[in-house]
N, C-alpha and C positions, 0 to 999 in steps of 0.2 A: 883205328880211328885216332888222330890226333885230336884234344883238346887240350883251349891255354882257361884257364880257372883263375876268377878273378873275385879281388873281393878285399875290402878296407883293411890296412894294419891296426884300426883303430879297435879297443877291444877285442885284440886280437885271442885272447887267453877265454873269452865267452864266446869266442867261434867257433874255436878248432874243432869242440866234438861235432860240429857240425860240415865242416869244411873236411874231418875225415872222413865222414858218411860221404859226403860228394864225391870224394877221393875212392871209398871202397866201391860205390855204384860205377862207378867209371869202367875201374881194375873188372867189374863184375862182368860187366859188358864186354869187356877186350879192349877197351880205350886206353890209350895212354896220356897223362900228364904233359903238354909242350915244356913245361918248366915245374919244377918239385919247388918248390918256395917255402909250404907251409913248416916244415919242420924248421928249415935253414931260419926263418923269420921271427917266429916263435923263442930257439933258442939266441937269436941275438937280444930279443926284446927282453929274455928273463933274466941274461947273464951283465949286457951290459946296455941300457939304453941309447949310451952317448955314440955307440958303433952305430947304432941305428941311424941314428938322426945325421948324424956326418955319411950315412952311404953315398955314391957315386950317383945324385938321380937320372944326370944326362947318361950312362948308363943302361939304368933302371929302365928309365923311359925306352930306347931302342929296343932292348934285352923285349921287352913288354912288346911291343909292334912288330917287333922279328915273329915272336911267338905267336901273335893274331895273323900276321898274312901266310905261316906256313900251318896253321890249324886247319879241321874240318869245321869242326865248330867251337863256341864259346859260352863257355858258363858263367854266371854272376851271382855271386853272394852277396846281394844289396842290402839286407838288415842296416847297417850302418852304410847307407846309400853318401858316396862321396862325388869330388868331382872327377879324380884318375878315373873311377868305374865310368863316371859318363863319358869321357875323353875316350877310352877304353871301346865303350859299345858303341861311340861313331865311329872307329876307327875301323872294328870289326864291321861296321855296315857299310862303311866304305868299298871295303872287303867284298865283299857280300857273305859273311859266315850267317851262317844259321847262330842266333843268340839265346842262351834261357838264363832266363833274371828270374832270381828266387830269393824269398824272405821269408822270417818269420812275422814280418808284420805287412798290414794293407798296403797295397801301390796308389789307393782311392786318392789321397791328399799328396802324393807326390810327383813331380813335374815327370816323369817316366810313365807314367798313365796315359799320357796323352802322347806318345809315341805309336803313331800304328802303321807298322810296317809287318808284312809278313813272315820277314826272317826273326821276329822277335816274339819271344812267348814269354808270359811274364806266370809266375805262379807263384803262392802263401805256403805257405808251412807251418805245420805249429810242432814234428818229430821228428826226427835222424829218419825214421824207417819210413816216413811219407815222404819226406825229401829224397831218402833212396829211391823210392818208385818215380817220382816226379822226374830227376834224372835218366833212370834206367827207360822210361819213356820218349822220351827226348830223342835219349841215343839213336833210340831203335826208330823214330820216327825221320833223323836224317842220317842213318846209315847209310854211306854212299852206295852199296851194292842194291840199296834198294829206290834212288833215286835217278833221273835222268840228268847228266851234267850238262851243263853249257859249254861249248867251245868257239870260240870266236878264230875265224882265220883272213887274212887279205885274201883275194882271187885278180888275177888279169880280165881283160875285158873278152877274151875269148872263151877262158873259162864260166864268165858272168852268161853271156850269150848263151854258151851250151846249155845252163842250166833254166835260163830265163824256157828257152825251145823244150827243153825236156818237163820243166812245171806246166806248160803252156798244152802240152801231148798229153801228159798222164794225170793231170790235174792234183797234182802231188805238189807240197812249196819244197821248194831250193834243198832245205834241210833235211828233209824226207829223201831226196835222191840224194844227198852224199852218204848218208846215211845207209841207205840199199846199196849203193856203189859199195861201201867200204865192207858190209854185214857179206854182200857178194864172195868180195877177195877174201874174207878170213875165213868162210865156209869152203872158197876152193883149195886156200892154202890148208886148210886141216883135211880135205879131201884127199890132196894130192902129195900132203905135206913137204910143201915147197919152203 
């Protein structure tokens, strides 16, 4: 599982132990990182600030959207809730990623409470090791081998009709027969191993 991890440069040096707990519940799980940032960021913030502030942000920004449209899903480190992070989780919902936004303080008085969308889970923290379970749930709750995907495809109008006739026969929708169609061929090909 791909995930992109997000989350303020601001106080960044009172994040990190916790931003590496996110990082090990991740590893723990089998997830991967779309981008390792936190080390890279960290040392530019300790050694030289002025690097920082001059980086590349149109850059940053793509590097950043690249990494949400090819993730499974998306984490947020919102304690110091900014606007990138918002910018960030509509992009992701755009998307449609599975999103979990997590803090060590309330979501009650901030405008991200009143976001209710299903892809988004919002949870408190107050340790590394809650935060690790909080994640390692997460994962395990949109693990793709354990959910149903969506595939969207064009069809001709022939093909539309056949299925229109065949939902209309077996009282199955549209999706259910390509579905059986395709579940058909890969049980005959491993049958007959074509």
């Amino acid at each position: 599982m791909l995930v992109h991890l997000i989350s303020s440069t601001q106080d960044l040096e009172e994040s990190v132990p916790f931003l590496r707990a996110i990082v090990k519940a991740l590893h723990d799980q089998g997830a991967v990182q779309a981008c390792s940032w936190i080390e890279p960021a960290l040392h530019i913030q300790a050694t030289n600030k002025k690097v920082f502030e001059s980086l590349n942000w149109d850059l940053v920004v793509q590097e950043n959207l690249a990494a949400i449209k090819r993730t499974d899903v998306v984490v947020v480190e919102a304690t110091n809730y900014s606007f990138s992070q918002g910018f960030q989780i509509a992009a992701a919902l755009e998307h449609k990623k599975p999103i979990l936004v997590v803090a060590r303080t309330s979501f009650k008085s901030r405008i991200i409470s009143g976001l209710k969308n299903n892809l988004v889970t919002l949870k408190s923290y107050k340790t590394q090791d809650e935060l690790e379970k909080i994640v390692r749930t997460f994962l395990r709750a949109n693990t793709i081998a354990t959910k149903d995907l969506r595939f969207n495809f064009f069809i001709d109008r022939r093909v539309h009709h056949y299925l229109q006739e065949q939902s209309e026969e077996s009282g199955k929708n549209k999706s259910e027969i390509v579905r059986d169609i395709i579940q058909r061929k890969i049980r005959q090909k491993d049958r007959y191993g074509e």
